[in-house]
matplotlib code that plots the C-alpha trace (Angstrom):
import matplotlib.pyplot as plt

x = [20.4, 16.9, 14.7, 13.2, 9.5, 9.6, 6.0, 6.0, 8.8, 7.1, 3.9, 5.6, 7.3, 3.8, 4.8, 7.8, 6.6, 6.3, 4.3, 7.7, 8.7, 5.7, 7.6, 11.0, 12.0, 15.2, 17.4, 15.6, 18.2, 19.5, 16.3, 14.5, 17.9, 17.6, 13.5, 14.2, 17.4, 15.2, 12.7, 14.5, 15.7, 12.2, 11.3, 13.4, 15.4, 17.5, 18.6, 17.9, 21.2, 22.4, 25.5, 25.1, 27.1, 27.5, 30.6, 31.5, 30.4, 34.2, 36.9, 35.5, 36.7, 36.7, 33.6, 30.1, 28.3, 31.8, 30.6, 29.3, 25.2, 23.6, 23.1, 23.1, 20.5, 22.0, 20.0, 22.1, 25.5, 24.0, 23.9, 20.0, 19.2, 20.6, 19.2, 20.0, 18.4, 19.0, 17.0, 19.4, 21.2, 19.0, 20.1, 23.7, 22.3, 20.1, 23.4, 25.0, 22.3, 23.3, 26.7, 26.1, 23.7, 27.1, 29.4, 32.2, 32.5, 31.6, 30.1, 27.3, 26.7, 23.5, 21.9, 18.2, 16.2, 17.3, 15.3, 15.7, 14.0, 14.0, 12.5, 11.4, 13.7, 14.2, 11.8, 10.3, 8.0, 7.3, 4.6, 1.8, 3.0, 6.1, 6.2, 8.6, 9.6, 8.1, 10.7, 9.7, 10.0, 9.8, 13.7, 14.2, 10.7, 12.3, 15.7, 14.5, 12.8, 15.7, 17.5, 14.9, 14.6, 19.1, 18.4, 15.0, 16.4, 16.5, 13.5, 13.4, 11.2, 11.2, 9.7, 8.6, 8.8, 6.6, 6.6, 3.9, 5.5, 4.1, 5.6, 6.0, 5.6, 6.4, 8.5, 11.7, 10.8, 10.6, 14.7, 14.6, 13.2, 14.7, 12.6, 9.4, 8.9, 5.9, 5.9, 2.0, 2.7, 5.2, 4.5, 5.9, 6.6, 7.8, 9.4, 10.3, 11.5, 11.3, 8.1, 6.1, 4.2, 2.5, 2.0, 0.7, 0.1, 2.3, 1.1, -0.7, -2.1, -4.0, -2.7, -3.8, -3.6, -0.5, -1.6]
y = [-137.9, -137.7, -140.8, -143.1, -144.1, -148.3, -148.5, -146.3, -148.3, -151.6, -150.3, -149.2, -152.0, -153.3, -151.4, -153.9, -155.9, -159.3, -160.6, -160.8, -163.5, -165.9, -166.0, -166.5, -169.9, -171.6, -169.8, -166.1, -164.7, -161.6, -160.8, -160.6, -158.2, -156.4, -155.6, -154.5, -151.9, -150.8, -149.6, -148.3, -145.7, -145.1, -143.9, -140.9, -140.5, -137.9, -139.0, -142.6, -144.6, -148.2, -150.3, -153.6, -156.4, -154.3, -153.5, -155.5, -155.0, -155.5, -158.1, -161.8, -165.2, -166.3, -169.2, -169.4, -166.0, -164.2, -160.3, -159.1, -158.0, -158.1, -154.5, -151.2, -148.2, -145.0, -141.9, -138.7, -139.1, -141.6, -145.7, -146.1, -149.8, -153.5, -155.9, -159.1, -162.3, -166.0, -169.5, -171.6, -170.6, -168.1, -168.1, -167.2, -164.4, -163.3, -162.9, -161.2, -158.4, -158.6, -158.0, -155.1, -153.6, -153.7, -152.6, -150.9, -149.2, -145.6, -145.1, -148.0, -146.8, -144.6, -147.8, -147.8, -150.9, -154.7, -155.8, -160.1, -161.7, -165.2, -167.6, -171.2, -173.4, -176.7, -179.8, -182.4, -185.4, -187.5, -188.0, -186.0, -185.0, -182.9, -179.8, -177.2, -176.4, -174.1, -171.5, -169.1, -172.2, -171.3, -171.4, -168.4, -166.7, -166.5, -165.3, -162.9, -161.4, -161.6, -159.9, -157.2, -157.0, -156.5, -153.8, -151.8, -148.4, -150.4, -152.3, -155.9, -156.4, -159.9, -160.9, -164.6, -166.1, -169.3, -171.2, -174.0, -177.4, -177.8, -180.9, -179.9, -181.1, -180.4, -177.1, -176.2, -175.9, -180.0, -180.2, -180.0, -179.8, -177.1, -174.8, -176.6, -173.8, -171.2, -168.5, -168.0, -165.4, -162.9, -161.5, -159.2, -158.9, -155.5, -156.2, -153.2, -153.5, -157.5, -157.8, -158.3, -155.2, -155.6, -158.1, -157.6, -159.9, -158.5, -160.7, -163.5, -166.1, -169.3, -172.6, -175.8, -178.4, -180.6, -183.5]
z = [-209.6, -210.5, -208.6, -211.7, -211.2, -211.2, -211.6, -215.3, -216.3, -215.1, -216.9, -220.5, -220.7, -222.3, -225.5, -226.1, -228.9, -226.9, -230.3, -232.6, -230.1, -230.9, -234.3, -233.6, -232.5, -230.7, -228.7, -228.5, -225.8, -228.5, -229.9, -225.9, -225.6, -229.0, -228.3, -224.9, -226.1, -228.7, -226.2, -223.9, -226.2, -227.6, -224.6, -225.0, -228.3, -226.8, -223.6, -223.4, -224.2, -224.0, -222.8, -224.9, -223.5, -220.6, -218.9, -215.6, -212.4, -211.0, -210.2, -210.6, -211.2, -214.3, -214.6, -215.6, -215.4, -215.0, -214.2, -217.3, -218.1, -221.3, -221.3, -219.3, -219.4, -219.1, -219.0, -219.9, -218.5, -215.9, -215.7, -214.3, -215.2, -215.7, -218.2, -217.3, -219.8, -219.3, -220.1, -217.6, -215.2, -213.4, -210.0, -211.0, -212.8, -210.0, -207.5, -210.6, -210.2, -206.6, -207.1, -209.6, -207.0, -204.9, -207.1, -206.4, -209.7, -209.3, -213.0, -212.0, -208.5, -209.8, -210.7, -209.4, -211.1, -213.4, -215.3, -215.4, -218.4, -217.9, -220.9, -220.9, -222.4, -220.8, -222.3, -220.2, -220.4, -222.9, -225.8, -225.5, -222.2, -223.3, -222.5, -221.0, -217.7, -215.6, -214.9, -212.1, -210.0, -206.2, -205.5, -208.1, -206.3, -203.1, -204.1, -206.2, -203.2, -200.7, -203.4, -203.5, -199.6, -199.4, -201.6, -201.1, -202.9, -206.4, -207.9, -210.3, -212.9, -213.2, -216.7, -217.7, -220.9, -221.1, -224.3, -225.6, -227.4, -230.1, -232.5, -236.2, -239.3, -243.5, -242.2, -241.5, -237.6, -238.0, -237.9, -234.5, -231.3, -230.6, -232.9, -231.4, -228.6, -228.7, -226.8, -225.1, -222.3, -221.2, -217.4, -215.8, -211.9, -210.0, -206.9, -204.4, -200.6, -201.3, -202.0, -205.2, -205.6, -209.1, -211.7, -215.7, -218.2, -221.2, -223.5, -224.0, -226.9, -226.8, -228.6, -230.4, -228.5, -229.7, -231.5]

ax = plt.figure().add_subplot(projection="3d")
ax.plot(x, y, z, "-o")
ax.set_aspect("equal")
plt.show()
């Protein structure tokens, strides 16, 4: 098994096109997953290959996260990589990349990185206050590295979603809060031997003020 270099991976990840997002609104969970596939195989149209709605990482109770990933990169005949996506329950899916990292499964045992794309998605405030949550809130920080330190063969790629709220009016966007989200920056964090060993501002746009 060849030995991937984290730190190219971390780096072309910049060629994702984090800009579609700033014009898709709501729940973007498949399209983060369909931009991410999509350059994964980019990257080498002969070899590069992808598991979507990945397989399991073993036996699990049924219940909330269950064992499935969003998506596994193979290389070749080889599963390299775990795409894991989520707006909610993060810290489930952060001991999901644990247990995959784990696996018993011999066909996922050559993983060596996950990538965890986590967007923001929760409102709160009021008025001209509202806004959304921060979501790489301390408590996912820290088990994100003790995650990385259990496992310092494999690298994370933790990338942030952060989203403006912007109220709308005389478009279809008005129906609901729901669509009132902007994305403003996507960063990404590489985590090896648990600790954080780079950051990079993917993307990043400025916004009205809401009114």
């Amino acid at each position: 098994m060849s030995i991937l270099n984290a730190t190219s991976i971390f780096d072309r990840l910049s060629d994702v096109p984090w800009e579609t997002t700033t014009k898709i609104f709501g729940n973007s969970h498949a399209s983060y997953i369909g931009c991410i596939v999509q350059w994964w195989i980019q990257q080498d149209t002969e070899h590069n290959s992808v598991l979507e709605s990945g397989p399991t990482h073993g036996y699990h109770r049924q219940g909330i996260g269950g064992g499935l990933c969003d998506a596994i990169f193979c290389i070749g005949q080889e599963a390299v990589g775990l795409l894991e996506v989520e707006g909610t329950r993060v810290l489930d899916t952060i001991d999901k990349i644990t247990k995959f990292f784990q696996t018993q499964t011999l066909l996922l045992q050559k993983l060596q990185f996950a990538i965890l794309v986590i967007y923001s998605y929760q409102q709160i405030g009021k008025g001209l206050n509202r806004s959304f949550k921060d979501i790489f809130a301390s408590d996912i920080q820290q088990r994100v590295h003790e995650v990385s330190a259990q496992h310092p063969d494999k690298s994370i790629i933790v990338i942030t979603v952060s989203k403006a709220y912007q109220r709308q009016r005389d478009n279809p966007r008005q129906l609901s809060e729901y669509y009132w989200g902007t994305t403003t920056d996507v960063t990404g964090i590489l985590y090896q031997q648990g600790e954080e060993v780079d950051r990079k501002v993917y993307f990043s746009q400025a916004l009205d003020k809401p009114e």
